[in-house]
TITILUM-233183 format. One record per residue: residue in one letter; z, y, x of N, C-alpha, C, O, CB in turn. Coordinates in steps of 0.2 Angstrom, whole numbers, padded with zeros to 4 digits, always signed. Atoms other than C-alpha are relative to their C-alpha. Glycine has a CB too. Layout:
N
AZYXZYXZYXZYXZYX;...
***
This chain:
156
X+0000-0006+0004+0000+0000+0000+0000+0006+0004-0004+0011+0004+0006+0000-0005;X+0002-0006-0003+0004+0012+0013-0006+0001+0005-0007+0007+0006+0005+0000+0003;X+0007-0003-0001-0013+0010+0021-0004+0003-0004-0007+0008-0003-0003-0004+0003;X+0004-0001+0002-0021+0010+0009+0001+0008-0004-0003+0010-0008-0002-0006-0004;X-0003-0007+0003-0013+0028+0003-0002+0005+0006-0005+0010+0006+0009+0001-0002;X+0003-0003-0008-0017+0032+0023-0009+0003-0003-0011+0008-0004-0001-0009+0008;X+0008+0001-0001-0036+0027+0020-0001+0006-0006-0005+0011-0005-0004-0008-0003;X+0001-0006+0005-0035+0038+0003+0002+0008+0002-0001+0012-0001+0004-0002-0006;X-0001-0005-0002-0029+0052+0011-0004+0005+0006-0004+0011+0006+0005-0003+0002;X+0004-0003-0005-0041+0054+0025-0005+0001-0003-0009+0005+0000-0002-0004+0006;X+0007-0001+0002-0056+0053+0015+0002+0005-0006-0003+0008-0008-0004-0007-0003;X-0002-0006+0004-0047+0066+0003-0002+0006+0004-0005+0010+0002+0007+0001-0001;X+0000-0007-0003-0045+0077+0018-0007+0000+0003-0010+0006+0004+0005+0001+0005;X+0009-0002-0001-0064+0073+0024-0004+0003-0004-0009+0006-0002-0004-0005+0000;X+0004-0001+0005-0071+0077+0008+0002+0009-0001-0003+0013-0002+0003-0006-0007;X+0000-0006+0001-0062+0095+0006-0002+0003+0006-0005+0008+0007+0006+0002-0002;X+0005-0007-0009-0067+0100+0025-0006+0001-0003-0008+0006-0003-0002-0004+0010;X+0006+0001+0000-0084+0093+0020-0004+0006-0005-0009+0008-0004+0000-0007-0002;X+0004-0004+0007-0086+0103+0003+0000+0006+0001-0004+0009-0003+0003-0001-0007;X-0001-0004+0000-0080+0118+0010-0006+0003+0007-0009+0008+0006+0007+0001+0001;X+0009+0000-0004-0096+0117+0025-0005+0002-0005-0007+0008-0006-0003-0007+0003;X+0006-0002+0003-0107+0114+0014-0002+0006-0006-0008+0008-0008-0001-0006-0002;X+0003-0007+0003-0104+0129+0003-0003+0003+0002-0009+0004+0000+0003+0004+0000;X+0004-0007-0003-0106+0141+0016-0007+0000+0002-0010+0006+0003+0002+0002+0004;X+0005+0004-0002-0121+0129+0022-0004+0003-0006-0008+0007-0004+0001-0008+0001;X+0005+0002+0005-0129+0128+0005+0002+0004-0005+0003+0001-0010+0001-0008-0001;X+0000-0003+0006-0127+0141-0006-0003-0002-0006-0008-0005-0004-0002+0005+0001;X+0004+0003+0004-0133+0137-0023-0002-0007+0000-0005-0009-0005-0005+0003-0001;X+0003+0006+0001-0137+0120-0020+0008-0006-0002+0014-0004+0001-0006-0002+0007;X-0005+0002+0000-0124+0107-0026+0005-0004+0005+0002-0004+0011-0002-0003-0004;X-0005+0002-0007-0110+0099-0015+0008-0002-0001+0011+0000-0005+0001+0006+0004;X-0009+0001+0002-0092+0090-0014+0002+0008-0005+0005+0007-0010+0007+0000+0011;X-0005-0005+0002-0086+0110-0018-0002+0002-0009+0001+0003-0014-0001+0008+0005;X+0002+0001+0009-0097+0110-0034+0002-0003-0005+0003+0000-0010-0004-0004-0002;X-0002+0005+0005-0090+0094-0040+0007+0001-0003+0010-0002-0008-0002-0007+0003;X-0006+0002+0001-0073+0097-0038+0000+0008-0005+0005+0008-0009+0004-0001+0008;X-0001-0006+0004-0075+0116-0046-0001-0005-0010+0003-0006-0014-0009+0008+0004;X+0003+0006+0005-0083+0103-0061+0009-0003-0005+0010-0004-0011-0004-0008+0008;X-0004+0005+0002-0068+0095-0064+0008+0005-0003+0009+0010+0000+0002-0006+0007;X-0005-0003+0003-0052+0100-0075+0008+0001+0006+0009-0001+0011+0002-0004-0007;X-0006-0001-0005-0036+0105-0067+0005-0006+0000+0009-0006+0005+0004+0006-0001;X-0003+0004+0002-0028+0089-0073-0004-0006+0006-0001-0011+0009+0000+0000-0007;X+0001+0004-0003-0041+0079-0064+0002+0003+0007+0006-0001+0010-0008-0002-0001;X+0000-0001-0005-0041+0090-0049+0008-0002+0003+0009-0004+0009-0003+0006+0001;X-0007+0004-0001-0022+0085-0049+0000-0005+0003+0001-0006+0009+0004-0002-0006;X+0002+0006-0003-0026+0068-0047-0001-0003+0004+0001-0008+0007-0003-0002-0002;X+0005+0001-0005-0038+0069-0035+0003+0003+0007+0002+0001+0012-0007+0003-0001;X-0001-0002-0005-0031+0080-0024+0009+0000+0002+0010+0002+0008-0003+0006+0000;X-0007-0001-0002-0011+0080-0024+0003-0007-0002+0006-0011+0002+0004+0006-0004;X-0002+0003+0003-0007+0066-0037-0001-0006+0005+0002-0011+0003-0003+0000-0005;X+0002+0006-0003-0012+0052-0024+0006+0000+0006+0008-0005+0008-0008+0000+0003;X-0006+0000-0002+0003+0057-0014+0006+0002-0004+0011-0001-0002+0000+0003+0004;X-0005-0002+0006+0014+0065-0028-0003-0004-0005-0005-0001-0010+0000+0008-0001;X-0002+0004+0006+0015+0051-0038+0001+0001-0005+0004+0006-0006+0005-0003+0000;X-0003+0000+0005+0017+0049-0054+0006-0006-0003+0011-0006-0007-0006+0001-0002;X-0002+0006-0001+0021+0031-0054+0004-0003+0004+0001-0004+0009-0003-0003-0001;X-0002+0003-0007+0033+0022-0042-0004-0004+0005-0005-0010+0003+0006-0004-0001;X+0003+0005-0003+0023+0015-0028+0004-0005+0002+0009-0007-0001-0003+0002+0005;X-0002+0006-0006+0028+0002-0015+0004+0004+0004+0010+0003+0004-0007-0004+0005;X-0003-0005-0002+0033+0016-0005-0002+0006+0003-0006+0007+0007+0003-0002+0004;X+0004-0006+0001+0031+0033-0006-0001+0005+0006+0002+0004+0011+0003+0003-0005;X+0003-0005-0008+0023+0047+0006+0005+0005-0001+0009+0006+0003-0008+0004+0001;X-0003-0005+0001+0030+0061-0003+0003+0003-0010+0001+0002-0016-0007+0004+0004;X-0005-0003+0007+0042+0068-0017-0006-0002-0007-0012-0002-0005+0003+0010+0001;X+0003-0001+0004+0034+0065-0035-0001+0007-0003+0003+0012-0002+0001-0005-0004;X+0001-0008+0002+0027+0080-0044+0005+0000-0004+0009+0005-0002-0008+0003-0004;X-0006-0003+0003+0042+0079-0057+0006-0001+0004+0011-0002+0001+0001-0004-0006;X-0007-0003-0003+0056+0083-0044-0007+0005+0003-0004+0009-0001+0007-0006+0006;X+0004-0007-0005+0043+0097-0035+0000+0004-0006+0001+0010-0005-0010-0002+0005;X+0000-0006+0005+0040+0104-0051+0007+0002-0004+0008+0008-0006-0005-0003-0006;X-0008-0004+0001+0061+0105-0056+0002+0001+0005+0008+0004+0004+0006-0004-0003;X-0004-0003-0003+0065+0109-0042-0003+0006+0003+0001+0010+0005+0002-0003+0005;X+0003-0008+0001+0052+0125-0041-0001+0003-0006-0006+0008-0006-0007+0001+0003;X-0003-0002+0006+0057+0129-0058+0006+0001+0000+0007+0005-0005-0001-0003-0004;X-0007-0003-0003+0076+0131-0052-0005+0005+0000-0008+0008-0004+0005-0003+0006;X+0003-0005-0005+0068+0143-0040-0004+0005-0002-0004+0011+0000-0005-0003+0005;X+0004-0003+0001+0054+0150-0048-0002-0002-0008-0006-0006-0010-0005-0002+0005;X+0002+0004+0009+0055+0148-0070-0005+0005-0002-0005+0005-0009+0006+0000-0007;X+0004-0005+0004+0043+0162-0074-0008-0002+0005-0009-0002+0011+0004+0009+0000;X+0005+0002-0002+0023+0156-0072-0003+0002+0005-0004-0002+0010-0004+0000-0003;X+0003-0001-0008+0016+0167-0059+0004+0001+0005+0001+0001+0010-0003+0005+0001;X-0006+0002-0008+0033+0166-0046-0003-0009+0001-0004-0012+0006+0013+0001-0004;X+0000+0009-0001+0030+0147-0049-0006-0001+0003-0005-0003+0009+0000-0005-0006;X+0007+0000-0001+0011+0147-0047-0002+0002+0007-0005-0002+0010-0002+0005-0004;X+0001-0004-0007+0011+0159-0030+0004-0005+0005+0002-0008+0011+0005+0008+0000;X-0006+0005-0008+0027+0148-0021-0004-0007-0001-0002-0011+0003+0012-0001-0002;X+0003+0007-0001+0017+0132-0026-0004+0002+0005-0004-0002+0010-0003-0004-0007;X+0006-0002-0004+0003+0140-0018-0001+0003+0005-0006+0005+0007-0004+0002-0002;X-0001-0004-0004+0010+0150-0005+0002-0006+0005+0000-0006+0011+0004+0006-0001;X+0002+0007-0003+0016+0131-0001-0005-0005+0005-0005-0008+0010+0001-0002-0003;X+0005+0005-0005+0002+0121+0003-0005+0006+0003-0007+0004+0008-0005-0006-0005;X+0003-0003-0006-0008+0136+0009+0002-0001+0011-0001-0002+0016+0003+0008-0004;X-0001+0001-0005+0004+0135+0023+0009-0002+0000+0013+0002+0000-0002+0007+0005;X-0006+0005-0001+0018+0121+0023+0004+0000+0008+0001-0001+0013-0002-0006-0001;X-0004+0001-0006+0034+0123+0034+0006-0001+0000+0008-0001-0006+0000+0004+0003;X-0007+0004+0000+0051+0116+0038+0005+0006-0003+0010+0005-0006+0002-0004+0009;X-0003-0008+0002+0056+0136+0035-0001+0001-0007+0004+0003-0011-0004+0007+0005;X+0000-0003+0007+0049+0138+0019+0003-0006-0005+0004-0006-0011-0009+0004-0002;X-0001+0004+0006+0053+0122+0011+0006+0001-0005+0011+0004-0004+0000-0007+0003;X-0005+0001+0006+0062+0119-0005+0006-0003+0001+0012-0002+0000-0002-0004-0004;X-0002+0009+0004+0064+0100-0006+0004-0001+0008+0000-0002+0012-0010-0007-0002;X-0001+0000-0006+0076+0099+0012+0001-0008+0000+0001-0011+0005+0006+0005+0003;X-0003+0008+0001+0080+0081+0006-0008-0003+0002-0009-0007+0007+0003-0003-0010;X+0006+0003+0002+0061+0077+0003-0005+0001+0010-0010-0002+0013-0004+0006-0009;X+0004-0002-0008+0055+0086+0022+0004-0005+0004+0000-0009+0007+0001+0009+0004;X-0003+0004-0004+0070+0074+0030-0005-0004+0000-0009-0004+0004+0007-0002-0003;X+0003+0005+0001+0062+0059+0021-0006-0001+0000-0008-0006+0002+0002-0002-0004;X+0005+0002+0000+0045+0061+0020-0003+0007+0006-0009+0006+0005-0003-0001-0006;X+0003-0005-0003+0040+0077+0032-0003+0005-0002-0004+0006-0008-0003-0002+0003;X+0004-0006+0005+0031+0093+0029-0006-0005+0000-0008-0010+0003-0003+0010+0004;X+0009+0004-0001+0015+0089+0023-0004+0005+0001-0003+0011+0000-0004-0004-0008;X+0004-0001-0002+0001+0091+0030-0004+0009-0001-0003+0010-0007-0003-0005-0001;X+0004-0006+0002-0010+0110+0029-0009-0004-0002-0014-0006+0002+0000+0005+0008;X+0005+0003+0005-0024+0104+0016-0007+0001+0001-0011-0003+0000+0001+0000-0005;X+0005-0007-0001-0037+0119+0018-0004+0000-0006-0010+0002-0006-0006-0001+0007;X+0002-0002+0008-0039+0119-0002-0003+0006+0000-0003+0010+0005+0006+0001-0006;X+0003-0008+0002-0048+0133-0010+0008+0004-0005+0011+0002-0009-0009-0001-0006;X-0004-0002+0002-0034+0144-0015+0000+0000-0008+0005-0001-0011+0001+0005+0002;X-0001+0001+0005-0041+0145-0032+0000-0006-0005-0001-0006-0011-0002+0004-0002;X+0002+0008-0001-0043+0124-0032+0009+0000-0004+0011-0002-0009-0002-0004+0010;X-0007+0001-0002-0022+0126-0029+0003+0003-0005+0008+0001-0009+0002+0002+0008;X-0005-0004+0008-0016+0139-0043-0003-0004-0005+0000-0002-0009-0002+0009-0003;X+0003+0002+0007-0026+0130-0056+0004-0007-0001+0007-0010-0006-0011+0000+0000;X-0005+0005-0001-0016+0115-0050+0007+0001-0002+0010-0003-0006+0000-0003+0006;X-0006-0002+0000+0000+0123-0050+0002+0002-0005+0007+0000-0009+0002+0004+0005;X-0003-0002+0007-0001+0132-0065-0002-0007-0006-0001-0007-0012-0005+0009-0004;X-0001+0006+0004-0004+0114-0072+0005-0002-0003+0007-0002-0008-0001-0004+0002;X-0006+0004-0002+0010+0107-0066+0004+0004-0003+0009+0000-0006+0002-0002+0007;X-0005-0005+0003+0020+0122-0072-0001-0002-0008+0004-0005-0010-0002+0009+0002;X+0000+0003+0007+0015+0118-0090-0001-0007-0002-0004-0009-0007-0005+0003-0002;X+0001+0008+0002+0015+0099-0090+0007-0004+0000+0011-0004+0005-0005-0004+0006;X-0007+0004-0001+0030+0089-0094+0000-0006+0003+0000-0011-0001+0004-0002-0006;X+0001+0008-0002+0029+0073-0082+0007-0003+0000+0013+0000+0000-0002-0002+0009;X-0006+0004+0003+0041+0059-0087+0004+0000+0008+0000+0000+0013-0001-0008-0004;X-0003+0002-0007+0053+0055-0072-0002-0007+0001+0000-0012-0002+0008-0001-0001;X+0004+0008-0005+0043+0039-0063+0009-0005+0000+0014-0004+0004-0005+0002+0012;X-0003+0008-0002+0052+0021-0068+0005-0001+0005+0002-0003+0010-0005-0005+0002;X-0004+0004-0007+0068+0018-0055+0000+0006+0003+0002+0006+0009-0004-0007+0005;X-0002-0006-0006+0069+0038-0050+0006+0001-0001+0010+0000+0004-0003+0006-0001;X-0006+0002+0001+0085+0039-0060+0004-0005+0004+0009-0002+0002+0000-0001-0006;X-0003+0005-0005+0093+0026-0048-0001+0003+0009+0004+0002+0013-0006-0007-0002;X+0001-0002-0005+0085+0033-0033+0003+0008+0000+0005+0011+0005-0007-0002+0000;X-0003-0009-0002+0090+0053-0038+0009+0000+0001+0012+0004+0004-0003+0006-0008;X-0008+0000-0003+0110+0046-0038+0002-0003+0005+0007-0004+0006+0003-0003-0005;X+0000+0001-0007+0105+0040-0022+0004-0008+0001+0008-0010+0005+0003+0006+0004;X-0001+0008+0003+0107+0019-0031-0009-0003+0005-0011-0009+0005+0000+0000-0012;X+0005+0004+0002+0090+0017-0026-0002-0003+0012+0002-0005+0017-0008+0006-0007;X-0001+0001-0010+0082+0015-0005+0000+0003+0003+0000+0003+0010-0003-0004+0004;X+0003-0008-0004+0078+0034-0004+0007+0003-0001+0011+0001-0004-0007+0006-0004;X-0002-0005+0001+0088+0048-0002+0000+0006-0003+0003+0011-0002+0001+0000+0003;X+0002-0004+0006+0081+0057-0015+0004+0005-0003+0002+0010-0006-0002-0003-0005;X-0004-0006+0005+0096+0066-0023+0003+0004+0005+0008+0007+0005+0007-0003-0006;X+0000-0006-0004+0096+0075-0009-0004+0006+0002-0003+0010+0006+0001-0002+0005;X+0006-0005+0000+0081+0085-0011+0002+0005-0005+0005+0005-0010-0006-0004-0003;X-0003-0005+0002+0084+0103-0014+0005+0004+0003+0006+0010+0002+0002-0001-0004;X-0007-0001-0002+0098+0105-0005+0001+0004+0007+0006+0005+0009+0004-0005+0002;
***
């Protein structure tokens, strides 16, 4: 499982270097940046965060699920465009300084710098801001720190 989230991972991040070339390459003609403009913010979730931000419990995870990233930048940030900016002032440029989640950087690390299109990343964020995800199967266990993570230490 964890390769194969590796392998999904690299070809994520080939695909956004890729699409963002061939813009400037290829004006007007279509391209990865095309396709992904194409797609709802719900898919672009999917495709571009969701594959590390869980929805479901994996095997074992890379990085926090989007329902603790989204309560714990709604403490922080409950009104849409504070939330929206710090989701996206985040992955613009992730650091051990600006993080939130101090539990989630211990256990899984900053992640990575993505090189999204900024308006790829608000259209995702103000998703997530308006989406209620259930708490993923066995988090409750894991956020009272019953489970094999240290999860209910995120935030802190």
């Amino acid at each position: 499982m964890k390769l194969i989230l590796f392998f999904l991972t690299v070809i994520l991040l080939l695909f956004s270097c890729t699409g963002r070339k061939e813009k400037k390459q290829n004006e007007g003609k279509t391209g990865v940046g095309t396709e992904i403009k194409k797609l709802t913010a719900e898919e672009k979730f999917k495709t571009m965060c969701g594959i590390c931000h869980w929805q479901e419990m994996p095997g074992k995870p890379v990085a926090p699920p989007v329902f603790m990233v989204r309560r714990r930048y709604l403490m922080q940030y409950p009104g849409e465009e504070e939330f929206v900016n710090a989701v996206a002032g985040w992955v613009e440029n992730p650091s051990r300084e600006k993080a939130l989640m101090h539990g989630a950087v211990e256990r899984f690390n900053v992640m990575p710098k993505l090189g999204y299109a900024k308006e790829d990343v608000k259209e995702i964020a103000a998703y997530i801001y308006r989406t209620e995800f259930p708490m993923p199967e066995g988090m409750g266990r894991m956020h009272r720190g019953e489970g094999r993570g240290e999860m209910h230490r995120m935030g802190k």
